[in-house]
N, C-alpha and C positions, 0 to 999 in steps of 0.2 A: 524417548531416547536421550541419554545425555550427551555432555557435550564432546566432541572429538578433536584430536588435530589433524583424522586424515582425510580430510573435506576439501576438492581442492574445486572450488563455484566457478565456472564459466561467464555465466549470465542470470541476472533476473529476468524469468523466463514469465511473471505473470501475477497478480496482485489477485488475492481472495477475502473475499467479506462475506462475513456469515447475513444474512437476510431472513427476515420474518416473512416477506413476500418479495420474492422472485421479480413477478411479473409486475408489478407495482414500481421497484427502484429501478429495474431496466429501464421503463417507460421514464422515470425521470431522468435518469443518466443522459438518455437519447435526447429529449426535448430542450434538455439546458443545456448540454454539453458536445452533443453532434456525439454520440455511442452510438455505433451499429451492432445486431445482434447477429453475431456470429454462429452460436448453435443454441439448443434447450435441448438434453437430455434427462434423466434419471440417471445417477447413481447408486449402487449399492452391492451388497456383498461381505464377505466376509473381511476381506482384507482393507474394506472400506470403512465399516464399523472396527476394525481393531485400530487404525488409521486414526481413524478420527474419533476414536471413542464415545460413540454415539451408536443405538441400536437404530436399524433400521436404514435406509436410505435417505436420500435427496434430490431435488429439484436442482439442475446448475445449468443457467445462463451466461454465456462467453459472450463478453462484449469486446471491444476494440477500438480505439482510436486513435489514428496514427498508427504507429511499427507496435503498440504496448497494447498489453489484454488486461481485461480486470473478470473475475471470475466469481461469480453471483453461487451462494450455497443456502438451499432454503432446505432446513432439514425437517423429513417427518416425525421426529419428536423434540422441538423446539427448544432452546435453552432462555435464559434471562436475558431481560431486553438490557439497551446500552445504560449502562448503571448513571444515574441521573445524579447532576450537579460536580462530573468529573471536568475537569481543568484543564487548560494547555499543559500545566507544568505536570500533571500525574501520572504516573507508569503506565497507566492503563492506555494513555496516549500517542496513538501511529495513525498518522497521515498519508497519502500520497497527495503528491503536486501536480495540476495539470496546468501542462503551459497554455497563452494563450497570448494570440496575435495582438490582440489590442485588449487589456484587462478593465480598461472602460466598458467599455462593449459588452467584455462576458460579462462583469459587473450589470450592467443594465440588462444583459438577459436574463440572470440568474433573479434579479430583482421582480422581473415580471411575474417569478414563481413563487407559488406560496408554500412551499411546503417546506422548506429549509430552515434554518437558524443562523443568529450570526454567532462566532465568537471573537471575531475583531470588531475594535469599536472607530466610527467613523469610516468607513468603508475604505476601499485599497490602501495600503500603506506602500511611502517608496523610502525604503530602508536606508540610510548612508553609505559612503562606497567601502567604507569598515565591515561591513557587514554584505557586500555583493554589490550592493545598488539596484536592486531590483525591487519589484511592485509585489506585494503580495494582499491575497487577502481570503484569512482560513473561517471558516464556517464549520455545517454540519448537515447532512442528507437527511433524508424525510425518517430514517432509523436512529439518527443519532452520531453517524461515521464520521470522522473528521477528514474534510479535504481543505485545499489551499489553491485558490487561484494566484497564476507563477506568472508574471513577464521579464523580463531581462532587457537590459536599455539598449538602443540600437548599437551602440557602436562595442559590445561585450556581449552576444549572442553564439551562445552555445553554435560550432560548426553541424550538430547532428538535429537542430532547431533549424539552422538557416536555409537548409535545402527541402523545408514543408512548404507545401504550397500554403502560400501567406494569404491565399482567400479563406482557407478555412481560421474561425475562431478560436478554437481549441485545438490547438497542434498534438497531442501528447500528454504523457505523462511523464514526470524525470526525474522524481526518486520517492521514495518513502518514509519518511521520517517518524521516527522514535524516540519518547521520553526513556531515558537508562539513569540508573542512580550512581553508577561513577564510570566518566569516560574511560580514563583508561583501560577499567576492567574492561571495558564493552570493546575497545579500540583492540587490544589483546582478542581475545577470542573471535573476530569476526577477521581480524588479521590471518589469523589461526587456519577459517575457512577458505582462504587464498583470493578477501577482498583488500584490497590497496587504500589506503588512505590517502586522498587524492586534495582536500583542501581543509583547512581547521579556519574558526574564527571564533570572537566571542561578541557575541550578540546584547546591546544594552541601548537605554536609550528612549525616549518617549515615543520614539516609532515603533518599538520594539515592545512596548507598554501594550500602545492599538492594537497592536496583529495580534497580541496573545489575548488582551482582556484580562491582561495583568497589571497589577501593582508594582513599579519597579521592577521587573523583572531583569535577571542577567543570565545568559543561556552559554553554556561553549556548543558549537555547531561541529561536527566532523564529518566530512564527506567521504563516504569509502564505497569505491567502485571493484565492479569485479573485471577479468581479465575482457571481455567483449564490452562493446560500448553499446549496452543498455541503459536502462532506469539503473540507477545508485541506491543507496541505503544512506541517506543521514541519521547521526544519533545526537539529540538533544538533551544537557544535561543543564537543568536547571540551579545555579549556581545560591540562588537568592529565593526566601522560604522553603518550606521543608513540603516537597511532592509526596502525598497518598502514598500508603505501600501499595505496592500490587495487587490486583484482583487477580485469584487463582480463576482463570477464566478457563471452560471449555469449549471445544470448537463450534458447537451449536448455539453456543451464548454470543447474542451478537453484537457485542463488541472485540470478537475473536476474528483478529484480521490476521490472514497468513501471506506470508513472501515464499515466491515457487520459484526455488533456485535449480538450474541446471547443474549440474556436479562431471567431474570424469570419472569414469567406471572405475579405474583402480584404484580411486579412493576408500572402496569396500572391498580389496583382496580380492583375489586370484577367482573365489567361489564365491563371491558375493551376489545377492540375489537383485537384477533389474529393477526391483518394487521399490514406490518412495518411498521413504521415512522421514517420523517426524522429530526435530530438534526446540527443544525450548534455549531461547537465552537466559540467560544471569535475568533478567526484570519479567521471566514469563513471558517473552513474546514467539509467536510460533513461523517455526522456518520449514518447509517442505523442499527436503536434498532430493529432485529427481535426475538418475540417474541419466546420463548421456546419451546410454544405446537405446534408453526407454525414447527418448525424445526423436534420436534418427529414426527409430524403425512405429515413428507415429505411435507407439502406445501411452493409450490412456492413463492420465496419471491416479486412478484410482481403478484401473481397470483388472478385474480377477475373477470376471466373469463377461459375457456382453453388456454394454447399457443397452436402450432401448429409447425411441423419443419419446418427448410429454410436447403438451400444448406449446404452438408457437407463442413468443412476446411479441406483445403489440408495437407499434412505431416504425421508424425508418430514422434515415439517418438524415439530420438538419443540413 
């Protein structure tokens, strides 16, 4: 679907990663990070393969933790694994952040697994207060996915961080960040979808060198939230060397991560049909607008026929 102005986003309603094995990354999500497994069904169907362009159905695992879901998609005809020797700074590059109470801690847990990668060098980075002042430190899951463990200093904590109980180590997730090849275009059109830009900075700096495992690197940062206080959408534009074009990625190829935005119904007219749809941005990254009534009246976001369950995922929650 291309792109529109009559998109008006409520909320990021959910974080999806394509997966080679389902039951394999849940069971890591859970042991490293405290992810509880909320369902395992099958998908499929017509309007699932026209969706996703991919014949055939899926495996998908709903996990959770805290108020935010991340949505596991193992498809029965697999596409390319996560294209190897890609960069912080390359399009191909979206994150999500998960907070966490104490980033030593999760640092030392995450350590005790083996099945990850780094891509910061030196472990947690605490950035300057030019840049937030917070701790971060990004990596990669046992497929290749980029995540970032996020702490924020005590006395500049998010209000919708401070009321998680501070026993658990992983609070959340709190936004999703994207490489784009020029802000403003990106800042325009995601404006367009009726998300607000809520902070800018520009990111440089030998701290900012570690976190990416970059040379020099110089990034402008832009934070743009939608109308409810969800997960945000940051977009990262790398200012310094020339990022990768895009990989024309499809949604079985996993490094196809999608953002499940809630939308209001009238943004598709009078007769518009409940079903989601999908949006690519300007750099190829993939957006799923589910419609509003679809979300109150519980329907399935891919649903055009029943699912059906598959095997439960192993683990519990840390």
């Amino acid at each position: 679907m291309s792109l529109s102005s009559n998109i008006a986003i409520r909320r990021l309603a959910r974080f999806g990663l394509t997966t080679a094995d389902a039951e394999r990354l849940a069971a890591f999500y859970n042991s490293v990070f405290g992810f509880r497994v909320v369902s395992v069904d099958r998908v499929f169907g017509a309007h699932f393969e026209r969706l996703m362009g991919a014949e055939g159905g899926a495996t998908r695992v709903i996990l959770a933790l805290g108020d935010e879901a991340l949505e596991l998609l193992e498809f029965d005809a697999p596409g390319a694994p996560y294209p190897s020797g890609a960069s912080s700074s390359d399009l191909v590059f979206q994150h999500f952040a998960i907070v966490t109470a104490n980033i030593d801690r999760a640092f030392d847990k995450l350590s005790r697994n083996s099945e990850w990668s780094s891509i910061s060098l030196g472990g947690p980075q605490r950035l300057p207060e030019s840049s937030g002042g917070v701790s971060a430190f990004k990596f990669r899951d046992p497929e290749g996915h980029p995540l970032e463990l996020l702490a924020f200093p005590d006395n500049n904590l998010p209000s919708r961080w401070n009321v998680r109980p501070r026993t658990d180590l992983c609070l959340g997730i709190d936004h999703s960040a994207i490489c784009v090849s020029d802000s403003a275009c990106s800042i325009a059109s995601y404006e367009s979808f009726g998300l607000r830009t809520s902070a800018r900075s520009l990111n440089r700096g030998s701290e900012q060198a570690r976190l990416d495992g970059l040379s020099d690197p110089c990034v402008e940062v832009t934070a743009l939230s939608p109308m409810q206080r969800t997960p945000h959408v940051e977009l990262l534009c790398y200012r310094s060397g020339i990022s990768k074009p895009s990989i024309v990625l499809r949604n079985n190829d996993v490094a196809a991560t999608r953002l499940v935005f809630e939308i209001d119904v009238p943004s598709f007219g009078q007769s518009a049909s409940v079903m989601p749809r999908e949006i690519l941005d300007f750099d190829g990254h993939r957006l799923l607008m589910l419609p509003r009534i679809a979300s109150a009246h519980r329907c399935d976001l891919f649903q055009n026929g029943p699912t059906r369950p598959t095997r439960r995922a192993t683990g519990t929650r840390q």
